[in-house]
C-alpha positions as a Markdown table, in Angstrom:
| # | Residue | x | y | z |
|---|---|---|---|---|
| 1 | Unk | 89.6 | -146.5 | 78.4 |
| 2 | Unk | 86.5 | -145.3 | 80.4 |
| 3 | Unk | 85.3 | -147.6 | 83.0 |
| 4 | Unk | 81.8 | -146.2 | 82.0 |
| 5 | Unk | 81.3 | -148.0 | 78.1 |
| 6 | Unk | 77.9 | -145.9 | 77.9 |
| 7 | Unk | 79.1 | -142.7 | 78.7 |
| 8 | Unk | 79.0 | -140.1 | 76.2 |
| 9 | Unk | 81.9 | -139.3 | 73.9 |
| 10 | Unk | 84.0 | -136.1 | 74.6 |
| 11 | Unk | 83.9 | -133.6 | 71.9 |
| 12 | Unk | 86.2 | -130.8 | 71.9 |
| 13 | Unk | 85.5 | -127.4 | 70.8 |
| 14 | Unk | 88.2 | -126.2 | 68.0 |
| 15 | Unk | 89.4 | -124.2 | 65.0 |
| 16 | Unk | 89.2 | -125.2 | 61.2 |
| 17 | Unk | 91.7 | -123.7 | 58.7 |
| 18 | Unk | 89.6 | -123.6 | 55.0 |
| 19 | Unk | 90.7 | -122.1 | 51.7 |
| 20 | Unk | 89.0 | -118.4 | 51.6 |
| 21 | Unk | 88.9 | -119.4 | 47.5 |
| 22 | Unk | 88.2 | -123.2 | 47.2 |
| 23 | Unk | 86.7 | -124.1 | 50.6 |
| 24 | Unk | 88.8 | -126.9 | 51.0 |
| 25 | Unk | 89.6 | -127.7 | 54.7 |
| 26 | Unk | 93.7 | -126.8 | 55.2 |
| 27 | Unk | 93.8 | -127.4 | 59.2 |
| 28 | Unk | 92.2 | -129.0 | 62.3 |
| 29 | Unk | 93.3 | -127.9 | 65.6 |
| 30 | Unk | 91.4 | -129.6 | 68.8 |
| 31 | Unk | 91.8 | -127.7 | 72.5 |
| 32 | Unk | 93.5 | -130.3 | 74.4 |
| 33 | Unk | 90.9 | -129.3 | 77.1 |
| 34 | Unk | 87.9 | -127.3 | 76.9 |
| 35 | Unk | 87.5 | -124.1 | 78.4 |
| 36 | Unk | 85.2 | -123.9 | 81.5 |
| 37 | Unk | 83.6 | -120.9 | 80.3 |
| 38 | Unk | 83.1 | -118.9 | 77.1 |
| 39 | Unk | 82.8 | -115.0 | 77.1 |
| 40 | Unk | 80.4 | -113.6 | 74.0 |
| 41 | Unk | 80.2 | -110.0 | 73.7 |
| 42 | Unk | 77.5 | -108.3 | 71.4 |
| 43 | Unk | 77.4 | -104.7 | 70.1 |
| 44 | Unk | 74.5 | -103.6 | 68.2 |
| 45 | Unk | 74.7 | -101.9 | 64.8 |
| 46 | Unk | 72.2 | -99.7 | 64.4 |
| 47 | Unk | 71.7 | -95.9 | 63.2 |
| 48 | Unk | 70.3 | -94.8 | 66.1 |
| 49 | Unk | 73.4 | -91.6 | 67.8 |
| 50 | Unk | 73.3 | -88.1 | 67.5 |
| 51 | Unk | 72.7 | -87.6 | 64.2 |
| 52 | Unk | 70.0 | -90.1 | 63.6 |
| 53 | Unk | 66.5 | -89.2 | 62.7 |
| 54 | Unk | 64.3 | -89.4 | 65.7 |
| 55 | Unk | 61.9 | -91.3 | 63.7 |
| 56 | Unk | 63.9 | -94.3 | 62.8 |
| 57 | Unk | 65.9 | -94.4 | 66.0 |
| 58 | Unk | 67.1 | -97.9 | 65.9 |
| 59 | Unk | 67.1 | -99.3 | 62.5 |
| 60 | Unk | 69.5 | -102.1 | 61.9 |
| 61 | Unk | 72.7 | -101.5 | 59.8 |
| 62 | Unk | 73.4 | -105.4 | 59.7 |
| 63 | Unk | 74.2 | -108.2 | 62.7 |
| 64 | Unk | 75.8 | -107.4 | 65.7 |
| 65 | Unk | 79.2 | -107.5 | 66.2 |
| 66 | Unk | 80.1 | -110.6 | 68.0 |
| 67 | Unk | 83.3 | -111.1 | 69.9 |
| 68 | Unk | 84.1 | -114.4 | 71.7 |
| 69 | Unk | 86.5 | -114.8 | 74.0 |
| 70 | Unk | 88.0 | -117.7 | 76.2 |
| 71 | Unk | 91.1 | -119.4 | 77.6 |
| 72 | Unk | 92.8 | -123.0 | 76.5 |
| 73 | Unk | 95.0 | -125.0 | 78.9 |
| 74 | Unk | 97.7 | -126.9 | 77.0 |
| 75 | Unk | 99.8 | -129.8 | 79.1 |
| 76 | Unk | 102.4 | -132.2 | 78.4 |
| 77 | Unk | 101.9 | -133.7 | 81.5 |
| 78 | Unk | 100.1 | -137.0 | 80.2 |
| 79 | Unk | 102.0 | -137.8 | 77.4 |
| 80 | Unk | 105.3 | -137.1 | 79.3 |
| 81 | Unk | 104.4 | -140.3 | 81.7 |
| 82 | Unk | 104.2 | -142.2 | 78.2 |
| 83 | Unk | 107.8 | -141.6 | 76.5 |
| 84 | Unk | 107.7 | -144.2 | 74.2 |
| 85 | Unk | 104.9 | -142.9 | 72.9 |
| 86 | Unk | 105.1 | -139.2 | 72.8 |
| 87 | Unk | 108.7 | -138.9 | 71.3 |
| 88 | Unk | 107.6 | -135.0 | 69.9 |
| 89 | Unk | 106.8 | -134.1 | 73.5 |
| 90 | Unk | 109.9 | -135.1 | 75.0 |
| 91 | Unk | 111.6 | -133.8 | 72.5 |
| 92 | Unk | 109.7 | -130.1 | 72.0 |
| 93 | Unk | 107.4 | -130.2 | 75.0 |
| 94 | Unk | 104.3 | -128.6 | 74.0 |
| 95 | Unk | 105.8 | -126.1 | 71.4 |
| 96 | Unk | 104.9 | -127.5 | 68.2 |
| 97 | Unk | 101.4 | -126.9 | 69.6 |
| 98 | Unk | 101.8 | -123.2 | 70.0 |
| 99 | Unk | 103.7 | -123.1 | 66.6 |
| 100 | Unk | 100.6 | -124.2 | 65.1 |
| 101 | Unk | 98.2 | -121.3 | 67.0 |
| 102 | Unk | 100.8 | -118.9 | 66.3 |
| 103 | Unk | 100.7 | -119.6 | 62.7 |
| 104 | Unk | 97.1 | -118.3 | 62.8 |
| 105 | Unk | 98.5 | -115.0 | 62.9 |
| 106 | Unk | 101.3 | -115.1 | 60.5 |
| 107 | Unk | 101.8 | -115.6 | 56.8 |
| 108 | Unk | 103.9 | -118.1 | 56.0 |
| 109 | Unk | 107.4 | -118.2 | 55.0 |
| 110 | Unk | 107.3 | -119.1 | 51.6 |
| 111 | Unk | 104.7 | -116.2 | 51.2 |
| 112 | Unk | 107.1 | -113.8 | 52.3 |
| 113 | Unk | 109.5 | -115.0 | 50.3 |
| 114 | Unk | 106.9 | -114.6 | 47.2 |
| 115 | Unk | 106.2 | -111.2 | 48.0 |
| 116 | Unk | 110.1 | -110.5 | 48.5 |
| 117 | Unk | 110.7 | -111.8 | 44.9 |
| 118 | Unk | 108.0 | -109.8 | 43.3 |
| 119 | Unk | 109.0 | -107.1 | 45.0 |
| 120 | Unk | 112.5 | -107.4 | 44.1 |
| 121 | Unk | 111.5 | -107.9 | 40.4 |
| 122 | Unk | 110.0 | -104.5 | 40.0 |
| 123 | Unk | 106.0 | -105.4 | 40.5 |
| 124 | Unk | 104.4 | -102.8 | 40.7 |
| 125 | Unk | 101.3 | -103.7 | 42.6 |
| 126 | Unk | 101.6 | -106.6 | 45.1 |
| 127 | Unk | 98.4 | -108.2 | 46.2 |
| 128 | Unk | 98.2 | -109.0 | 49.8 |
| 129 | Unk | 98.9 | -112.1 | 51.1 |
| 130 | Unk | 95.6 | -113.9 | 51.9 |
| 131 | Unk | 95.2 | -115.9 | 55.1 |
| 132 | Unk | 92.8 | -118.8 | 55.4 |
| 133 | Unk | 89.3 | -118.9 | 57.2 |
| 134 | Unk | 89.2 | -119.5 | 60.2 |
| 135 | Unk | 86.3 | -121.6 | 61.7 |
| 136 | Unk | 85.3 | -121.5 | 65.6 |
| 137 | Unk | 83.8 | -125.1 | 66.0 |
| 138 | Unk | 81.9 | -125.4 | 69.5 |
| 139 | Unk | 79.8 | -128.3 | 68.8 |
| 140 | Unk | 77.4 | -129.1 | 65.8 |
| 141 | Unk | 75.1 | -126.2 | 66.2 |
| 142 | Unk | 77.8 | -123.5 | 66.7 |
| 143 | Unk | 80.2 | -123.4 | 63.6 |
| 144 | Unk | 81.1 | -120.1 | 62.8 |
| 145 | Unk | 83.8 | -118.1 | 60.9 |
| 146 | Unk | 86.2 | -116.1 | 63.2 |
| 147 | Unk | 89.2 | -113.5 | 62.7 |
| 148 | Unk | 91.6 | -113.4 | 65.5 |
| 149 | Unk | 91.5 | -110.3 | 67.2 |
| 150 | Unk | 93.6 | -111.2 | 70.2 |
| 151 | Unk | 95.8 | -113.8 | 71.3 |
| 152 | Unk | 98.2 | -114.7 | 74.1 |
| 153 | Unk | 100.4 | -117.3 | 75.2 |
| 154 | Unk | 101.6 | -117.3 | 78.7 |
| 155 | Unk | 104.1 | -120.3 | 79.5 |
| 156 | Unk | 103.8 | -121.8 | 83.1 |
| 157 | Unk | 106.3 | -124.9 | 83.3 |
| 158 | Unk | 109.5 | -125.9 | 81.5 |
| 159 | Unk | 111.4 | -128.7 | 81.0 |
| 160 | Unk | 115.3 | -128.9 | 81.9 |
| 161 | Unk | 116.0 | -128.2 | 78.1 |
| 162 | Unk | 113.4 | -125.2 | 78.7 |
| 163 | Unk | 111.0 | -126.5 | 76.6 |
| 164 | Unk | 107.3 | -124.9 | 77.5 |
| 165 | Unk | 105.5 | -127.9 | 78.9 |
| 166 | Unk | 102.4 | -126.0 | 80.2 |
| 167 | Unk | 100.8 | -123.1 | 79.0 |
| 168 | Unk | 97.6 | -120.5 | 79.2 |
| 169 | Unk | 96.3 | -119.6 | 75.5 |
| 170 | Unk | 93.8 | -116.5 | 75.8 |
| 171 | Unk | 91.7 | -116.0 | 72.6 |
| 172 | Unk | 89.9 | -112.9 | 71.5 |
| 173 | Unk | 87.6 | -114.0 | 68.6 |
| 174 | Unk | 85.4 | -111.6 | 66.0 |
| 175 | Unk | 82.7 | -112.6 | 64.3 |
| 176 | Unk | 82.8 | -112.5 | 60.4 |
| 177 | Unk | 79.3 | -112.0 | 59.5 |
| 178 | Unk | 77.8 | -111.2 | 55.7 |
| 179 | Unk | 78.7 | -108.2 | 55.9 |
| 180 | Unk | 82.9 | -109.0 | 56.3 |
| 181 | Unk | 82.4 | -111.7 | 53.8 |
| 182 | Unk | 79.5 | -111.6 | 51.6 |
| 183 | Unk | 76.5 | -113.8 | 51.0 |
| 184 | Unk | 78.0 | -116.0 | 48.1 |
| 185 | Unk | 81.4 | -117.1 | 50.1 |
| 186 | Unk | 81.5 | -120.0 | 52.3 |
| 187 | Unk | 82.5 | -118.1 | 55.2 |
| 188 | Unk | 78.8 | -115.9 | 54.9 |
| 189 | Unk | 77.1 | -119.1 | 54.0 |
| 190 | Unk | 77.9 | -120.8 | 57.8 |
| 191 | Unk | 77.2 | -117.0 | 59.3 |
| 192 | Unk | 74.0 | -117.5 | 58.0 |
| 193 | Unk | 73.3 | -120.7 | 59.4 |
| 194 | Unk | 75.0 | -119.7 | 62.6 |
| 195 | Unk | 72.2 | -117.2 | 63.0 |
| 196 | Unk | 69.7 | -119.1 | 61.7 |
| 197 | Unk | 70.1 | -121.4 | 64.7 |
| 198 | Unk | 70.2 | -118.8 | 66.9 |
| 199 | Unk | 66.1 | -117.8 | 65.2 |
| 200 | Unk | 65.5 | -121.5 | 65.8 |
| 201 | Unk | 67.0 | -121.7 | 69.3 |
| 202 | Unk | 64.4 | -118.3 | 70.2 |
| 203 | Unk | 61.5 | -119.7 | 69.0 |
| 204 | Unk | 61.8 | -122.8 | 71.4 |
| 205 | Unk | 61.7 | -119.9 | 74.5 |
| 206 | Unk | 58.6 | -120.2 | 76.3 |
| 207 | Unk | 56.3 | -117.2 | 76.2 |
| 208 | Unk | 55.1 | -115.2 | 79.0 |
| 209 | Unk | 52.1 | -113.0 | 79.7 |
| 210 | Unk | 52.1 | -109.6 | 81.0 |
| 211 | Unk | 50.9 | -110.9 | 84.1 |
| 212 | Unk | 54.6 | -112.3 | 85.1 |
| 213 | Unk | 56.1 | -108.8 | 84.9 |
| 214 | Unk | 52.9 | -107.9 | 86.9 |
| 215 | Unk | 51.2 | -105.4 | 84.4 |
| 216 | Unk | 48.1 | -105.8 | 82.1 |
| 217 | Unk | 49.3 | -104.4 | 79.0 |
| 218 | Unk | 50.9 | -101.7 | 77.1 |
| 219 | Unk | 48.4 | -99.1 | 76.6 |
């Protein structure tokens, strides 16, 4: 327990597993720790190029594509010193963990089978197998649906039944805005709010004059 009672609580930054159809929440993962530093890389959509006509040079063809990237520590270190009460970690270290990451990537196992049986039964057209939505949560304000584009796992420590007791997850996330999900789904519905609070976030900026970049105008 903290030795500070009026300290603020710890939140941790995370990922939430919905339904795509229903919206009903499947999954919460929590980073053990969070990362010291977040990585958010935005590229433009516009029609501006080669081809575009000089005058409409930059007209937007919908948000920017958003990528955010960051690394998660993940330790067994604590809970090891506490056997008792971490019998999973003794016995798996900090795999079940990564099982559960790694699943982000991966249709099940009973949806392969599915597809396997309709396959095998002569269907002609098999649907793909849809994943669930994946929400980047990063405090109230920043709630926002994600694919993942990239993601490692790089195993440091080992127990003597070479379990993975410490490991470095790096993740590569993409924005799904409206125009990868639509305004009517969930998914487009916390885009939207995600860059509303962005709008909201701007207009708290303070303004400057032209003085402060040393000019008197735009003539």
């Amino acid at each position: 327990m903290s030795t500070f009672p009026n300290s603020p609580k710890l939140i941790k930054g995370g990922l939430v597993l919905i339904d795509p159809e229903s919206a009903q929440v499947q999954r919460v993962i929590s980073l053990q720790y969070n990362a010291d530093s977040l990585t958010r890389k935005l590229q433009a959509q516009t029609t501006g190029g080669a081809g575009a006509e000089r005058a409409e040079p930059t007209r937007f063809k919908g948000p920017p594509v958003e990528t955010i990237s960051f690394d998660a520590d993940i330790d067994a270190t604590d809970q090891l010193e506490f056997p008792d009460q971490s019998a999973n970690t003794v016995a798996h270290g900090i795999a079940p963990q990564l099982a559960v990451l790694e699943s982000l990537l991966s249709p099940g196992s009973a949806q392969l089978q599915r597809v396997d049986s309709q396959a095998s039964s002569g269907t002609l057209e098999i649907a793909p197998m849809l994943a669930p939505l994946v929400l980047f949560v990063w405090g109230k304000s920043r709630i926002v649906p994600v694919k993942l584009a990239d993601f490692s796992i790089t195993e440091e420590a080992f127990d003597p039944a070479l379990n993975p007791i410490r490991a470095k997850v790096s993740f590569s996330l993409r924005v799904l805005s409206v125009d990868d999900l639509g305004f009517s789904s969930k998914g487009g519905a916390l885009f939207m709010t995600y860059l509303q609070g962005k709008e909201k976030l701007a207009a708290k900026a303070q303004p400057v004059s032209f003085a402060t970049l040393g000019i008197g105008g735009i003539s």
